[in-house]
N, C-alpha and C positions, 0 to 999 in steps of 0.2 A: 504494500500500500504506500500510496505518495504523500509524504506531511510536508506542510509552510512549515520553516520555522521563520517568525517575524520578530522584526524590530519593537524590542518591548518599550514600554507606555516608562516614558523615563519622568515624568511628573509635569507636574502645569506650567512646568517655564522651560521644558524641553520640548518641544515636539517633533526636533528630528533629532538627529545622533549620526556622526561621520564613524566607520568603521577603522578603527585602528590596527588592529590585527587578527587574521583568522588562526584558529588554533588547532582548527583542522583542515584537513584538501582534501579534494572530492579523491572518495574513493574510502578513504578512512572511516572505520569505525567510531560509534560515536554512543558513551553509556548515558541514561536520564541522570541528571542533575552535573556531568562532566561539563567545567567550561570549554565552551566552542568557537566564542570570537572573544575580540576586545571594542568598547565602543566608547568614542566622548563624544560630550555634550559641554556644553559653555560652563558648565562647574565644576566634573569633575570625568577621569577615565575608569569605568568599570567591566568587570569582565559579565559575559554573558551565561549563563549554563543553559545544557542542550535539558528540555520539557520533556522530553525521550528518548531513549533507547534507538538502533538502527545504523543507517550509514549515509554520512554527506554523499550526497549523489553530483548537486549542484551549487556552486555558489552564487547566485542572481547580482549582491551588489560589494565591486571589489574594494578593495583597501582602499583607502583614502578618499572612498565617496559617503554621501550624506543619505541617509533614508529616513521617511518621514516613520513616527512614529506608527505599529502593526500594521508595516507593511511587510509583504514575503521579503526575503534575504537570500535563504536558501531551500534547500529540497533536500530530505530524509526519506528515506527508503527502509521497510524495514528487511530485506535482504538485498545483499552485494548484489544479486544478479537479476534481480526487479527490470522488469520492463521498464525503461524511464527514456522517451522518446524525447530525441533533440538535446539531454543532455549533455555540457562542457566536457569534453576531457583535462582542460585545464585550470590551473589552479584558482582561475577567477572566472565571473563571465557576470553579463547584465540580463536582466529580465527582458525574458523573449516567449517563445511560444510558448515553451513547456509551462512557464508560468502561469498562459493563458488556459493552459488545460490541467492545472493543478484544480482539486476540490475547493471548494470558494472558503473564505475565512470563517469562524464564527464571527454572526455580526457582536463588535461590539463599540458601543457609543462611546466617546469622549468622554472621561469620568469628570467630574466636580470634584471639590474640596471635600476630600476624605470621603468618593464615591467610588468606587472597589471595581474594575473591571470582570466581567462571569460569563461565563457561557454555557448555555442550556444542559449539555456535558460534563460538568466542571464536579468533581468529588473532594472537592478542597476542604466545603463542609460537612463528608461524612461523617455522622456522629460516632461513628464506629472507627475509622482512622482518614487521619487526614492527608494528602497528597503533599509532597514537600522535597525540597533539594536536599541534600545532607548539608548544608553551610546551614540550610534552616534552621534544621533539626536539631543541629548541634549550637546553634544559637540560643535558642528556643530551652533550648535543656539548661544550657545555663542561667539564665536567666527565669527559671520556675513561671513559663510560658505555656499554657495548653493551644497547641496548633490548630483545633476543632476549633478553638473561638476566633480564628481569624477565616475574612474572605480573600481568595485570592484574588490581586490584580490585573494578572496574567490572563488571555481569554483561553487557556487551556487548562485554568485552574489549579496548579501547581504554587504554591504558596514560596516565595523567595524567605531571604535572607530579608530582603530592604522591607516585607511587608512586615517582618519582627517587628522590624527596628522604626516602622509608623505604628505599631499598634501601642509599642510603645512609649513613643513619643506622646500619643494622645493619652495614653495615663499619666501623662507629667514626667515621666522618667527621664530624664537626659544622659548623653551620652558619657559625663564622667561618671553618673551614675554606673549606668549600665555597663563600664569599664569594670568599678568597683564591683558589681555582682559579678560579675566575671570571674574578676581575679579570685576573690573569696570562696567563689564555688570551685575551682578548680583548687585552692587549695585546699579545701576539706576533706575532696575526692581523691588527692591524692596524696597527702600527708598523714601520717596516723599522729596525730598531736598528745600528748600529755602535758600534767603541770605540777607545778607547786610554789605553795604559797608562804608567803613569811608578812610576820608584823613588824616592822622597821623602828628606832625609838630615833625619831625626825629631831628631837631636841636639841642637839650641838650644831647639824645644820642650820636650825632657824637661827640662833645667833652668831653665829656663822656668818650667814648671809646677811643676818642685820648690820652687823660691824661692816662688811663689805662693799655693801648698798650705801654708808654713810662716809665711807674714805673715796668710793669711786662711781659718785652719782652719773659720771659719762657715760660709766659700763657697770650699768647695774645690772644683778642678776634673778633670773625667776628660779622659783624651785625648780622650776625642769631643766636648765641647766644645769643644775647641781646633779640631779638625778642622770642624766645624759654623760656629761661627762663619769663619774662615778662607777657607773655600764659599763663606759669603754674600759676605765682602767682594770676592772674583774673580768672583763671580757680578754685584755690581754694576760692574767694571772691566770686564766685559767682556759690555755690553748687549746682542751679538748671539747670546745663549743664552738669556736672558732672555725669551724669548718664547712663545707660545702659539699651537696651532694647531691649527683646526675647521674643517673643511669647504670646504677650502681659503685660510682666511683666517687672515693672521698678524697675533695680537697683541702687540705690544709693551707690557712690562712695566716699570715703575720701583721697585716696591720689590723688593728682597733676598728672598720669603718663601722657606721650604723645608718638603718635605713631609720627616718623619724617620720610617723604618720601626724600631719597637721590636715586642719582647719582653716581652707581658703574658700573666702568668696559662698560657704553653705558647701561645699564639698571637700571631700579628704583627698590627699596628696602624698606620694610617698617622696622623702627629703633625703639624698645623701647628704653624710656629716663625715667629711675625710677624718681620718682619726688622730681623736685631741689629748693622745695623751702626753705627747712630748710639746704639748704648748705650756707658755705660762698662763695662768687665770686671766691673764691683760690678753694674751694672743687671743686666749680659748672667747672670750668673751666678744672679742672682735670679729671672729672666725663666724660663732655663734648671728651674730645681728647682721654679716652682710650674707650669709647662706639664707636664711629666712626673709630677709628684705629682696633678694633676689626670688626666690620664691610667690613672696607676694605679688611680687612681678609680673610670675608667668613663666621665667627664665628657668632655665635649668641648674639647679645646684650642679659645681664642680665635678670632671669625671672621675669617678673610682677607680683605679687603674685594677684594681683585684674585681671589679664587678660588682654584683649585688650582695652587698654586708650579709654576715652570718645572721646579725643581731638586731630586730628593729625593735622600736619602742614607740610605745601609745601612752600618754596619759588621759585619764578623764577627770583628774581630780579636781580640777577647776570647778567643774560640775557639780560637787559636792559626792561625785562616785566613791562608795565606800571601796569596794573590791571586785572587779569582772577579770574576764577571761578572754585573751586577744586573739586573733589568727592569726597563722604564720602566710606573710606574705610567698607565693611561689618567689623560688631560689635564696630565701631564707632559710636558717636551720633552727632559729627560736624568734621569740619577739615577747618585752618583756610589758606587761600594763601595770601601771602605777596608778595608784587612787588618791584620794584626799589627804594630807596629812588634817589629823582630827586630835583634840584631847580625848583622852583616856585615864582611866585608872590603871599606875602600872607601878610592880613591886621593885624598888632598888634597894637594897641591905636589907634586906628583909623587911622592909616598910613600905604601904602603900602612900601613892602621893597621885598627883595629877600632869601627865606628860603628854608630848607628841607624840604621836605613830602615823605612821603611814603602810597601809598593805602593797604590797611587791607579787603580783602570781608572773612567774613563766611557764611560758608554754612553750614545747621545745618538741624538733619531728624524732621521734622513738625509732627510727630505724639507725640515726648515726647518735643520737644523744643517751646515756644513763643518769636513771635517779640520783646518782650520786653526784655526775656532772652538774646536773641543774642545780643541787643544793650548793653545792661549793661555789659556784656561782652569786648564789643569792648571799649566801656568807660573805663573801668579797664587798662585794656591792654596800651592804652593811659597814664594814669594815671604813670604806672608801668614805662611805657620809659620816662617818664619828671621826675620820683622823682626815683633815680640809686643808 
């Protein structure tokens, strides 16, 4: 049997699209949902995927020309050796007869503002499963998306990638969002995380940092600096967290870096922090304010020459968060979350009194870390905020 494939509906300010490169020649096999061309449009270059299964027979419109939006392109075949009369043998050709004795399209109108193109045929919305590319599908999975609830655009009813990523959008979700579920989902799925937690006695930090804040009001400091740095220097005391791990191979790590999830603009950001443990508090502190003021920016903190840090760090303590439990960003090997320092009641020489604490949980990936690594860690860390 002889299929159109057409120039897909590229949205209300495209109506046509210049072909930029075929990714198959007639003759070639071609699987459902395989990219088959390249196409731009005045915003951006994307690739096309084949709606089905078969074989390019025909190419109708070559490289570097324009076709109007679902119009034929090419001709699919579903065997090599298909009758297909007037066919190109070569690797390009324009709309000619064979076109005109292709089956007619499904009709489908010019959609509106978030009006879905269908056709009479279209299984997109089977309640039972829905029709879809794998970019979809695996979109779609990350992102805790049911593919039933979408219609397709397409008039052969195959649900893309891009209709995700509008069904999306109209729930509000945006694209650094929709990054962040990503990454998150992917690391749950394939990290096997554990943790452990400790209460911190924050009390010689805070005065600490008060005396510090009042000698060097240029370069004053927040408690997450202090916590931040602190990280790195237990993160270099104790090299067996330090590490990285792909594909079953662990690498070991020599500098301190850390990745630091902030708060820009109503979305989180992941920040390298080259590592500060051979600054002084004047460097550390200057280092600190132009990485994050770059950042607010938009700009990219400094490159890591070793890559993505073992160790990232989240605070929520601002928030008033007593104690949660972080994710490990992919290409991490732990990530530590810090919560509120708060008073307490806490025992020193055998007396109760009224102190600072603050809770510490890591969460660290159990295939290269042990229990014993992460506490030694958190011991350090401790260590590091009592001697400043």
């Amino acid at each position: 049997m002889i299929h159109n494939v057409i120039m897909p509906d590229l949205g209300q300010t495209a109506a046509e699209g210049k072909i930029v490169r075929w990714l198959k020649k007639p003759g070639d096999s071609v699987s459902m949902g395989e990219p088959l061309l390249e196409v731009e449009t005045d915003k951006v270059t994307m690739e096309v995927e084949s709606y089905k299964g078969g074989y390019l027979r025909a190419i109708l419109v070559a490289e570097g020309e324009v076709a109007r939006a679902l119009s034929p392109i090419a001709i699919l075949t579903d065997r090599p050796d298909e009758a297909c009369e007037n066919a190109p043998a070569g690797d390009a050709a324009t709309a000619g007869p064979l076109a005109d004795k292709l089956p007619p399209l499904p009709r489908a109108d010019k959609p509106g503002a978030g009006s879905p193109v269908s056709s009479p045929g279209a299984v997109a919305n089977d309640p039972v499963r829905a029709r879809a590319t794998p970019a979809a599908k695996s979109h779609a999975r990350e992102v805790g998306l049911d593919l039933r609830s979408l219609v397709a655009s397409r008039p052969d009813g195959l649900i893309t990638r891009r209709d995700v990523d509008s069904a999306l959008a109209r729930r509000g979700q945006s694209r650094p969002a929709l990054a962040m579920a990503a990454i998150t989902t992917r690391s749950v799925q394939s990290i096997p995380h554990f943790d452990v937690t400790v209460d911190a006695d924050a009390s010689a930090l805070l005065a600490w940092r008060s005396r510090w804040n009042e000698d060097h009001p240029e370069l004053r400091l927040s408690l997450n600096d202090i916590f931040v740095r602190a990280a790195a220097l237990a993160l270099r005391d104790v090299p067996e967290l330090n590490v990285h791990y792909a594909n079953g191979v662990v690498e070991q790590r020599t500098a301190a870096d850390l990745l630091l999830v902030v708060a820009l603009d109503e979305r989180l950001s992941l920040v390298g922090i080259s590592d500060p443990t051979s600054l002084s508090w004047e460097e550390y502190a200057g280092q600190m304010r132009q990485t994050l003021e770059r950042a607010g920016h938009g700009l990219a903190s400094p490159s890591l020459p070793a890559g993505t840090p073992a160790l990232a760090i989240s605070n929520l303590g601002m928030f008033g968060i007593r104690q949660f439990t972080a994710i490990i960003p992919p290409g991490s090997t732990a990530i530590l979350a810090i919560g509120a320092v708060r008073e307490e009641a806490v025992v020193r020489n055998r007396r109760v009194g009224v102190g600072e604490v603050c809770t510490f949980t890591l969460a660290a990936d159990h295939r290269v870390v042990e229990g014993i690594t992460a506490a030694k860690f958190l011991e350090r860390t401790q260590v590091h905020l009592r001697v400043l």
